[in-house]
GULODO-333435 format. One record per residue: residue number from 1; residue in three letters; y, x, z of N, C-alpha, C in turn. Coordinates in steps of 0.1 Angstrom, whole numbers, plus 5000, padded with zeros to 4 digits. Atoms other than C-alpha are relative to their C-alpha. Layout:
<rs>
 num residuo n_py n_px n_pz ca_py ca_px ca_pz c_py c_px c_pz
 NUM     ALA    Y    X    Z     Y     X     Z    Y    X    Z
...
</rs>
This chain:
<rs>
 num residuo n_py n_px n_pz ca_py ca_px ca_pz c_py c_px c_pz
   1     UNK 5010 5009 5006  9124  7381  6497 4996 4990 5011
   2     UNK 5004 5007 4998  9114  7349  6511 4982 4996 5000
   3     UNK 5010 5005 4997  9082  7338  6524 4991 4988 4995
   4     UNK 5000 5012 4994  9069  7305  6521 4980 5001 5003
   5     UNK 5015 5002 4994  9036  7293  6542 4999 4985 4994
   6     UNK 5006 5021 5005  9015  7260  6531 5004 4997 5015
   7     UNK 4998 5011 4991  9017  7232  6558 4987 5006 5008
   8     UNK 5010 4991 4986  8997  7240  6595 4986 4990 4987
   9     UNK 5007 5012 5006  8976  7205  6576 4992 5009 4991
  10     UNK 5007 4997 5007  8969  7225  6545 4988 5021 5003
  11     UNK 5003 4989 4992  8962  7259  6563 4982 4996 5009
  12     UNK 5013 4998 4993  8934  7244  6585 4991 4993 4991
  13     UNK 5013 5005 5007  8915  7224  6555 4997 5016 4992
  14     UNK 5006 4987 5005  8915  7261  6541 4987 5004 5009
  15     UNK 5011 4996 4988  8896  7275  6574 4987 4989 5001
  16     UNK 5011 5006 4998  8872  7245  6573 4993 5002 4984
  17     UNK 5004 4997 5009  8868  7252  6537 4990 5013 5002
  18     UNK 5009 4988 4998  8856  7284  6543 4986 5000 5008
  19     UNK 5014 4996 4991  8834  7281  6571 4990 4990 4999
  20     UNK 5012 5004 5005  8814  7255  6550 4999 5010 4992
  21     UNK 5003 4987 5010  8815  7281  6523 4986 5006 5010
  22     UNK 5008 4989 4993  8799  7307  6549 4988 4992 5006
  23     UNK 5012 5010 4997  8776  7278  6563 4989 5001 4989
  24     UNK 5015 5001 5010  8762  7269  6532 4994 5015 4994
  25     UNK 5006 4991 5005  8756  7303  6523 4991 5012 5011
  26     UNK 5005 4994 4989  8739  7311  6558 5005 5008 5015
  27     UNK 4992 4991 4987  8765  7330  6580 5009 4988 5001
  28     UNK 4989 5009 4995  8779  7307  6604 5006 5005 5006
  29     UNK 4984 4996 4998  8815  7307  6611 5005 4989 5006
  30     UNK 4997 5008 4994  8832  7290  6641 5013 4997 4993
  31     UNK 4986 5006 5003  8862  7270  6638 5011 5014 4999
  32     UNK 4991 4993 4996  8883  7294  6652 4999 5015 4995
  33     UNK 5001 4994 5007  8869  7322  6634 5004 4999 4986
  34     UNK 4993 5001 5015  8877  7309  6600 5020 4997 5003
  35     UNK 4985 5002 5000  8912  7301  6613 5008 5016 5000
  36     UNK 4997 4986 5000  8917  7338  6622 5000 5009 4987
  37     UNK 4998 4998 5012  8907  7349  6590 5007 4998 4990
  38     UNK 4990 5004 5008  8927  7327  6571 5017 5005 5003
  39     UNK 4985 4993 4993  8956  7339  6591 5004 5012 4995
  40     UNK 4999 4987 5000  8950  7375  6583 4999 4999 4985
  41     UNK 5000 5001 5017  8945  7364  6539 5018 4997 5000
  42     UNK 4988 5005 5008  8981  7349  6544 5008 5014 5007
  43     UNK 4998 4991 4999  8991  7383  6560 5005 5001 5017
  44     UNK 4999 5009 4986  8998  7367  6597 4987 5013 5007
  45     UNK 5009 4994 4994  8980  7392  6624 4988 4993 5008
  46     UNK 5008 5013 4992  8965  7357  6644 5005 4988 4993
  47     UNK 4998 5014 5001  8964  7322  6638 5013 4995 5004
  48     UNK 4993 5007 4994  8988  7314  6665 5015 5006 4989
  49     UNK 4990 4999 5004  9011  7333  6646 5005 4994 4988
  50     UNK 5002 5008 5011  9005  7318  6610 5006 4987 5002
  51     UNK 4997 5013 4998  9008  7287  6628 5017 4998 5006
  52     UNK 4983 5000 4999  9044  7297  6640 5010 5000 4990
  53     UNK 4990 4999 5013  9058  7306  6606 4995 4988 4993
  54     UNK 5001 5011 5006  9041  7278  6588 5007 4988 5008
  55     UNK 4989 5017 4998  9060  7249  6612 5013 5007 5001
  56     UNK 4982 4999 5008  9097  7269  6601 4998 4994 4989
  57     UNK 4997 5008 5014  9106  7251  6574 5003 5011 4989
  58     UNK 4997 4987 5006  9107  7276  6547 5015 5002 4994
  59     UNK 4987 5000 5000  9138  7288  6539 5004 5003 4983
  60     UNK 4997 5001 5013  9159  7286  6508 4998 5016 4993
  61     UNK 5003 4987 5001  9153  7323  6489 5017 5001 5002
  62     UNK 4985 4991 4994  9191  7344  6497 4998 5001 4986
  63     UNK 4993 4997 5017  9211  7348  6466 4997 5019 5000
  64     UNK 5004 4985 4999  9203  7386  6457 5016 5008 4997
  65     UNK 4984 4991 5001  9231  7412  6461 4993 5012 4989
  66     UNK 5003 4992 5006  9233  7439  6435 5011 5004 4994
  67     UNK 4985 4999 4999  9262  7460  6424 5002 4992 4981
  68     UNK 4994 5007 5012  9282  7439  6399 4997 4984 5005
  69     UNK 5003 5015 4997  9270  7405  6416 5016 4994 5007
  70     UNK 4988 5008 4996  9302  7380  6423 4995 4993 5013
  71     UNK 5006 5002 4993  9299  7375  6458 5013 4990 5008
  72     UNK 4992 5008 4997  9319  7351  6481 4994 5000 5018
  73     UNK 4999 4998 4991  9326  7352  6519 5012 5004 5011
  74     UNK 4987 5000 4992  9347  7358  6550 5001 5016 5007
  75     UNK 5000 4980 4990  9360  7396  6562 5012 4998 5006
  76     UNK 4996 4998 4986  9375  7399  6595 5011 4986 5003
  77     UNK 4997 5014 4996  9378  7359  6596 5010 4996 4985
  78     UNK 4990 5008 5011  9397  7352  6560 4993 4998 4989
  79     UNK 5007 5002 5013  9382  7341  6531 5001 5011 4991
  80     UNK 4997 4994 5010  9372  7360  6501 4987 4998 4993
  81     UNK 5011 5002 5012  9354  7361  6464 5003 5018 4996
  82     UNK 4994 4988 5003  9349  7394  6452 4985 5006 4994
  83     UNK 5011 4992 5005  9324  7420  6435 4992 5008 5004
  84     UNK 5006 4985 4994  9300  7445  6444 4995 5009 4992
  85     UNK 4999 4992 5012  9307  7476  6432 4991 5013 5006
  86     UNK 5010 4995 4998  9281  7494  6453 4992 4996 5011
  87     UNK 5014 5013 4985  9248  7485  6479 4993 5014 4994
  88     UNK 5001 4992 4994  9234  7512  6495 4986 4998 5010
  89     UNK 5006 5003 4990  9202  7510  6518 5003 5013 5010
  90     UNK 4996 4987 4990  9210  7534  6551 4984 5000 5003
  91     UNK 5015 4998 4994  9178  7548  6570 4997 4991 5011
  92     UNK 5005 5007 4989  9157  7530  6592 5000 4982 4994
  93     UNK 5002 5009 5007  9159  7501  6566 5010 4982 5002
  94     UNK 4991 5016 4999  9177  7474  6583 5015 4993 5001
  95     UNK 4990 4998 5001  9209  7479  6574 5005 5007 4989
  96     UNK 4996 4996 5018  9230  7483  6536 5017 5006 5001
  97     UNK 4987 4998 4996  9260  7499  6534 5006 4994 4978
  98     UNK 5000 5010 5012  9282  7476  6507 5017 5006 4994
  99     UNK 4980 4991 5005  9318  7488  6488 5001 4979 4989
 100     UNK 5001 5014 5011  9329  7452  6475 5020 4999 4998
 101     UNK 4981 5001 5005  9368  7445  6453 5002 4990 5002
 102     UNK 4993 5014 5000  9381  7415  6464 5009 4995 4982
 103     UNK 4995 5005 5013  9392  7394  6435 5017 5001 5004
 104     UNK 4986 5004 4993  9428  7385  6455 5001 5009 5013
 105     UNK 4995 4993 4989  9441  7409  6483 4996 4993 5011
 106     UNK 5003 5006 4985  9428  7399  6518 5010 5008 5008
 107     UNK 4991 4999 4992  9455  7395  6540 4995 5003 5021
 108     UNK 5011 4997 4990  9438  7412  6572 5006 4995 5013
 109     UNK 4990 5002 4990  9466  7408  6598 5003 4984 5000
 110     UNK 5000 5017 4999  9468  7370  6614 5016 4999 5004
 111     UNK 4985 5003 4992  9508  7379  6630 5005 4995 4987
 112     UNK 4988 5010 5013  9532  7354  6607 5008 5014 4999
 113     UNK 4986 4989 5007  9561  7386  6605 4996 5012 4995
 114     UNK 5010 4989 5005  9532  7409  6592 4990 5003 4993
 115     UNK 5010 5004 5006  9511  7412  6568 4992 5015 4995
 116     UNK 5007 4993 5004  9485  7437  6553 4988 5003 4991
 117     UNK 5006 5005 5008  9467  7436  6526 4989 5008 4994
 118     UNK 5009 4982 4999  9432  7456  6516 4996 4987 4985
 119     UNK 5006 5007 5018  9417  7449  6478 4987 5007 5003
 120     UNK 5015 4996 5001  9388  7468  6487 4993 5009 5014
 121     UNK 5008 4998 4991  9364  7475  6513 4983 5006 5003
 122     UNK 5015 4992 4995  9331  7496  6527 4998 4992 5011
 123     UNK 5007 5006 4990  9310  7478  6554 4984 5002 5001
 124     UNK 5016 5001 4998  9277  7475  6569 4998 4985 5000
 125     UNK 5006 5013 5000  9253  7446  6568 4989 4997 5001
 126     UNK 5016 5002 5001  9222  7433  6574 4993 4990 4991
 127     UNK 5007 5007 5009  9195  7412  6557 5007 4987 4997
 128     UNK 4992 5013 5001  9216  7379  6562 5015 5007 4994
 129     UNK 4988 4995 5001  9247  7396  6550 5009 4999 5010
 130     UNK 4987 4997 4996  9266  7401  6579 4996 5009 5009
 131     UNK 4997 4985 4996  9281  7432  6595 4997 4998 5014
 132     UNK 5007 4999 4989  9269  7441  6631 5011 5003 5010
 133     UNK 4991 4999 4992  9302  7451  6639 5012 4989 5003
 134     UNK 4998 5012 4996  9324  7427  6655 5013 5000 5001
 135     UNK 4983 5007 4999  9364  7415  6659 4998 5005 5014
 136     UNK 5003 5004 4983  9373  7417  6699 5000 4987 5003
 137     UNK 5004 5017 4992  9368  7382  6698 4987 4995 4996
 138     UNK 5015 5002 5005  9333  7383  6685 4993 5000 4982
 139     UNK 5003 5002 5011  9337  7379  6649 4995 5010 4990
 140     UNK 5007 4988 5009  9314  7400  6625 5018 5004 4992
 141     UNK 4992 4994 5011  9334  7419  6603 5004 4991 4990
 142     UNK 5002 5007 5018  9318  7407  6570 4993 4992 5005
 143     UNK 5008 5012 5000  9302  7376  6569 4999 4996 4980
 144     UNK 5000 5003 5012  9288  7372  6530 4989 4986 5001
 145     UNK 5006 5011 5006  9277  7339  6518 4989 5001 4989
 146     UNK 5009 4995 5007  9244  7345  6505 4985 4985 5001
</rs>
């Protein structure tokens, strides 16, 4: 699930909102007190932090994986479209374990006089869809287009 913060702009007319609010109703509230607050309503532990995620640009929501979703992506550097025929959360949460059928055989082997071909595959992955494990030349496993 995706985030999105208002603009730092609309964030700090909140905090001055407020601390007329608390003015006019007798409890004064510094600048920087209502900014902390407001920090901690949008769920942010400090300001400074609030003010960190609000100037990312929020990000597009991730297409959602679920088993039976038609998924599309690269395993161990070759293209593929394919299904997921199960998703899995492991412990410690940051990591899914995924069983997906290629629509077309993925040809795993890059030698021209060899080939080898997998229709279906088990991997791990994380929140961006890709696997943590790597090629010996750096390349994730799985890399899913999400």
């Amino acid at each position: 699930m995706t985030t999105t913060h208002p603009a730092i702009d609309e964030l700090k007319a909140q905090a001055r909102r407020l601390r007329q609010a608390m003015n006019d109703r007798g409890t004064p509230l510094t600048h920087s007190t209502a900014l902390e607050m407001i920090a901690r309503q949008h769920g942010a532990r400090d300001w400074n932090t609030l003010a960190a995620l609000a100037a990312k640009p929020n990000a597009a929501p991730k297409t959602p994986l679920f088993v039976g979703a038609h998924i599309r992506g690269r395993y161990l550097n070759q293209p593929f479209t394919g299904e997921v025929l199960a998703l899995s959360a492991l412990p410690g949460g940051d990591l899914h374990r995924i069983t997906i059928h290629f629509d077309e055989p993925v040809d795993v082997v890059t030698f021209e006089s060899f080939s080898a071909f997998r229709r279906r595959v088990n991997a791990q992955i994380d929140a961006d869809g890709v696997s943590p494990r790597k090629t010996s030349n750096g390349v994730p496993h799985l890399v899913l287009d999400l």
